[in-house]
NUTOR-696738 format. One line per 4 residues: number of its first residue (from 1); their letters; for each residue x, y, z of C-alpha. Coordinates in nm, 2 decimals. Layout:
NUM	a	X:Y:Z; ...
//
This chain:
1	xxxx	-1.14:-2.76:-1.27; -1.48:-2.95:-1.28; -1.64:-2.96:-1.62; -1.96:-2.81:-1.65
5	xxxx	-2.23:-2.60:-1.89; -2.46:-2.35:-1.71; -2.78:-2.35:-1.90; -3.04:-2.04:-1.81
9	xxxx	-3.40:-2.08:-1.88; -3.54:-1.68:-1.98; -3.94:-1.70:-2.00; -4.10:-1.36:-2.18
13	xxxx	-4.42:-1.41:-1.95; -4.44:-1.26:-1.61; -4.66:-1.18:-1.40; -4.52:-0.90:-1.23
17	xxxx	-4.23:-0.78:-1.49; -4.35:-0.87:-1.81; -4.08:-0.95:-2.15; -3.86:-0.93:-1.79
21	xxxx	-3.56:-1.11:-1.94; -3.57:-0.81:-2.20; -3.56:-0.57:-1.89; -3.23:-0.30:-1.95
25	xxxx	-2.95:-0.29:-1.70; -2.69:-0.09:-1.73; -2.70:-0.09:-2.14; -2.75:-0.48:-2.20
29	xxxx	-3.08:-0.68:-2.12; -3.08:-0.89:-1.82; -3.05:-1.22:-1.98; -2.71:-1.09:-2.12
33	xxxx	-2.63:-1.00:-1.75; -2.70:-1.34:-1.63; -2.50:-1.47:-1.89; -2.21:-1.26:-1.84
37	xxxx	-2.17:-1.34:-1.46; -2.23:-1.69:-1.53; -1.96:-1.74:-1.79; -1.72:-1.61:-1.51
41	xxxx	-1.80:-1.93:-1.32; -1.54:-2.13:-1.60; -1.86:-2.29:-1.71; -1.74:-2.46:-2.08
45	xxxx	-2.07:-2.35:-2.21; -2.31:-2.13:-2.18; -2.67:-2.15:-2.35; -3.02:-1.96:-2.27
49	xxxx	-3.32:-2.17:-2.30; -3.60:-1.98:-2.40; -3.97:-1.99:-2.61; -3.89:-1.67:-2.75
53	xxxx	-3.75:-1.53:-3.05; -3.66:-1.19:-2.93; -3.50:-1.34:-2.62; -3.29:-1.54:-2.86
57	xxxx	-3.19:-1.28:-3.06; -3.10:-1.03:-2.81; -2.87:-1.33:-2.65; -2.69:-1.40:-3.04
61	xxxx	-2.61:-1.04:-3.08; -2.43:-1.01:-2.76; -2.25:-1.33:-2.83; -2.36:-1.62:-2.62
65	xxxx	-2.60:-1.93:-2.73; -2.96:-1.99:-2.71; -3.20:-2.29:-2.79; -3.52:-2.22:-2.88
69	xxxx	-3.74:-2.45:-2.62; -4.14:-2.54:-2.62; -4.34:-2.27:-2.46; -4.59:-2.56:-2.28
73	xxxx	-4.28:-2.67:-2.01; -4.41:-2.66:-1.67; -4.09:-2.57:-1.51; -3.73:-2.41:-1.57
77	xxxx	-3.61:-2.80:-1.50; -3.79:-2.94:-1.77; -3.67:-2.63:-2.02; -3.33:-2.72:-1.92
81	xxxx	-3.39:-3.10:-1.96; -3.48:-3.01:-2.37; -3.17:-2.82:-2.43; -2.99:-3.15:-2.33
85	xxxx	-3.15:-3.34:-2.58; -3.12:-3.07:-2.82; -2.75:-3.08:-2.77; -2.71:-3.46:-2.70
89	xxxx	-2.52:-3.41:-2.35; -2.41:-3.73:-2.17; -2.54:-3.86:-1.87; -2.22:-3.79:-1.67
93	xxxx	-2.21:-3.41:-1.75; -2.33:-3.16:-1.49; -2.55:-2.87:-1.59; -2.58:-2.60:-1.35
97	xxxx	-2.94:-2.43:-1.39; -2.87:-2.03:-1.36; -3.23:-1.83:-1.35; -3.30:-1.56:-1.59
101	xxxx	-3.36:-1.34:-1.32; -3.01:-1.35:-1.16; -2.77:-1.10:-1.25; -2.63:-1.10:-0.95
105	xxxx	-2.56:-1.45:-0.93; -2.22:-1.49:-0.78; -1.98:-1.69:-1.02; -1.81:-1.84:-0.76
109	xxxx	-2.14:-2.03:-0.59; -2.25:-2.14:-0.95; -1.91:-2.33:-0.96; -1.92:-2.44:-0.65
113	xxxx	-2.25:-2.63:-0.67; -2.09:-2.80:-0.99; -1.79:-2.88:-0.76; -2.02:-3.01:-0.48
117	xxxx	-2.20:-3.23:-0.70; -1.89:-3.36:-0.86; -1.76:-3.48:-0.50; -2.06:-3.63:-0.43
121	xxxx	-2.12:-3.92:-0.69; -2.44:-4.03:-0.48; -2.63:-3.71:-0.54; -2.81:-3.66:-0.88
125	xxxx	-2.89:-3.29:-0.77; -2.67:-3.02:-0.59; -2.84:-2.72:-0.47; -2.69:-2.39:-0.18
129	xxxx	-2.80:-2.27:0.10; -2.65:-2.01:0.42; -2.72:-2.00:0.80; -3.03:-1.79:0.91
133	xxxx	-3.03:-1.66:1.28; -3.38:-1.46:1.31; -3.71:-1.60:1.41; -3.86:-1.33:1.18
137	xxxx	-3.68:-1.52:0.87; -3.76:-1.88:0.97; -4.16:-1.80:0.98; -4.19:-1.61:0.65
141	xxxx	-4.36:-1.87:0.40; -4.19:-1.67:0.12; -3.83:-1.78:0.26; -3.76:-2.19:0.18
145	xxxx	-3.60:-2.34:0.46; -3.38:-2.67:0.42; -3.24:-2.96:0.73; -2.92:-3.20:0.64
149	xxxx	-2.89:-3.52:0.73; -2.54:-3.58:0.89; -2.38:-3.65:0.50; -2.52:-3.30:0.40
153	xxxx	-2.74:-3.41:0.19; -3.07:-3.28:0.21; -3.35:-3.42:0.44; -3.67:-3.22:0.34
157	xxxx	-3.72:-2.81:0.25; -4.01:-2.61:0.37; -4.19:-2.31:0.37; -4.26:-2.40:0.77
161	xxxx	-4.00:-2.34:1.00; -3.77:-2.64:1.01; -3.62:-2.72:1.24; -3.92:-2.60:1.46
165	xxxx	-3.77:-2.52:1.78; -4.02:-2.61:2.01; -3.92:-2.52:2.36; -3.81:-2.16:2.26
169	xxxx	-4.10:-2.09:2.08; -4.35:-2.21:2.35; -4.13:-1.99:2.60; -4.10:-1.70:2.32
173	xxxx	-3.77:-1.72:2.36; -3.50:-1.66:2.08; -3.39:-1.89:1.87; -3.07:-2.14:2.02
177	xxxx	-2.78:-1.99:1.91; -2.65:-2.34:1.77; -2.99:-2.37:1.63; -2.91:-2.52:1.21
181	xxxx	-3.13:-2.29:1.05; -3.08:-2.32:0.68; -3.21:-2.09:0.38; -3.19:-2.24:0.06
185	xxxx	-3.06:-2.09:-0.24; -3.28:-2.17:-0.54; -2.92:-2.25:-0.76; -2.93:-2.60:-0.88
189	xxxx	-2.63:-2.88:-1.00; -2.78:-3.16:-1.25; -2.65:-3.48:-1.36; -2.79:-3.47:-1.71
193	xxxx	-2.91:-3.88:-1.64; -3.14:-3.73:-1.39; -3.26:-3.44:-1.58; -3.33:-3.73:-1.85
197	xxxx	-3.54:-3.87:-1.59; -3.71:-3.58:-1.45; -4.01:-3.63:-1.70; -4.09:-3.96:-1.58
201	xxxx	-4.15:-3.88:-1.26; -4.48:-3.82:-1.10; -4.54:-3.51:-0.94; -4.59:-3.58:-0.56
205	xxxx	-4.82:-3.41:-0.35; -4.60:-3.27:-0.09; -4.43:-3.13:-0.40; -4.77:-2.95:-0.50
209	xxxx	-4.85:-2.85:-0.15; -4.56:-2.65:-0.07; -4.54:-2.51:-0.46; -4.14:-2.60:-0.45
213	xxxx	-4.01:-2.87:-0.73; -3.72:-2.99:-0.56; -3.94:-3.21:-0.36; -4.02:-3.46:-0.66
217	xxxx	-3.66:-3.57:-0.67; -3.64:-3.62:-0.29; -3.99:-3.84:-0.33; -3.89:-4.01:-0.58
221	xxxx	-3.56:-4.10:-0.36; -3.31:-3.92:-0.54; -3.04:-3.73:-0.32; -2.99:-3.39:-0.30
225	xxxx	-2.63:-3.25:-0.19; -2.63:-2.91:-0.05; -2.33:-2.71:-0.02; -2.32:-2.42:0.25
229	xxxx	-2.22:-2.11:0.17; -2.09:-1.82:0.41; -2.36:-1.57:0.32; -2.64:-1.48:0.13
233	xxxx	-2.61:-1.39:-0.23; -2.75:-1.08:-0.40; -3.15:-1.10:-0.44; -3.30:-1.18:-0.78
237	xxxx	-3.48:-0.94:-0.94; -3.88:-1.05:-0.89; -4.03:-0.68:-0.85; -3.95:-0.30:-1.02
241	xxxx	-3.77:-0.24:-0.66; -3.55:-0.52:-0.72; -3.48:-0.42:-1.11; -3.39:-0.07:-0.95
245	xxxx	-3.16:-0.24:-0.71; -2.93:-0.40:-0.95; -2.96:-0.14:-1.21; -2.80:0.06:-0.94
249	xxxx	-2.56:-0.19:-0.89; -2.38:-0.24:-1.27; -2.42:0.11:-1.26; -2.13:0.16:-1.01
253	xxxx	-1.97:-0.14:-1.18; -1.99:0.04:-1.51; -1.82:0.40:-1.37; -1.57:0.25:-1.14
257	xxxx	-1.74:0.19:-0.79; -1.65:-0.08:-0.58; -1.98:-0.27:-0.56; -1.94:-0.64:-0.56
//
């Protein structure tokens, strides 16, 4: 077994959910239900990184750890990159960065970007993603795309559509069947020496441009594995329709159903 912590950063703000960590599912705030499905990845620890007291508390009385984190960080990465000074981590130990608005996370792909970057002593990052076949998919801005090189680490991500097939979209044609269309999966692997680093390193403008924070570490040279999983995992929850969804979901959990 690789040894890892799983650290979740829990915000109160949002814009579209507010106090959304806080959110009930099934009888236990969502936070909790992050936690819970990420402690079944055989993380050693567990800890929510948050600015807010309630958040903290609610996360104590159901058992797990919190740090209480600076409410001016920028980004999850630099929440997560606190807690491992807070708790003095070393720079070989790999932290897996859950978000707060994952219950559904599956525990078997938060270990296995641990395990990935573990194999993969030349990548300070690991990160997911799964095959995409539909044109529909590859052109929505809202869906990050991802290309490998031939190591599996990653080239570039995108809101575009990369790999831009060319010859079947000037023919409007589908998509090649062998076409390596990748989604990425916004769960992330981190050697704690580069989240030591992470402050120091300028934003870079293709980073800003396409609003997705991976892209500093690729600037800045680092490598990012990618491990490819068979399928999708459940959605986060970023809207009421999602909450509903996986409220739904631990419900049939709760009485008995089958629902994975």
């Amino acid at each position: 077994m690789v040894a890892f912590h799983v650290v979740i950063p829990a915000r109160h703000a949002s814009t579209r959910l507010p106090g959304k960590p806080l959110l009930p599912i099934a009888g236990k705030p969502m936070v909790v239900r992050v936690a819970e499905q990420a402690a079944q990845s055989g993380a050693q620890q567990i800890w929510i990184a948050t600015d807010h007291h309630a958040i903290a508390g609610v996360v104590h009385e159901h058992g797990f750890k919190a740090c209480l984190t600076k409410d001016t960080h920028a980004s999850g990465t630099d929440r997560i990159a606190e807690v491992v000074e807070q708790q003095g981590w070393t720079d070989e130990t790999i932290v897996v960065n859950v978000q707060g608005d994952e219950p559904l996370m599956p525990p078997a792909l938060v270990r296995a970007v641990a395990e990935h970057l573990h194999a993969h002593p030349e990548c300070a990052i690991a990160t997911a993603c799964h095959a995409i076949h539909d044109e529909a998919a590859l052109r929505n801005p809202n869906i990050v795309k991802t290309v490998l090189d031939k190591h599996g680490n990653a080239l570039y991500f995108s809101r575009a559509p990369i790999p831009y097939p060319r010859d079947a979209f000037a023919a409007q044609q589908p998509l090649p069947q062998d076409m390596p269309v990748l989604r990425h999966i916004g769960i992330y692997a981190y050697r704690v020496s580069f989240l030591r680093a992470y402050g120091r390193l300028a934003p870079a403008a293709i980073e800003q441009f396409e609003a997705l924070e991976q892209l500093r570490a690729l600037y800045h040279g680092y490598k990012i594995g990618v491990f490819v999983a068979e399928e999708a995992p459940p959605s986060g929850v970023d809207t009421e329709q999602d909450l509903q969804v996986a409220r739904q979901i631990f419900e049939k959990r709760t009485n008995g159903g089958t629902t994975k």
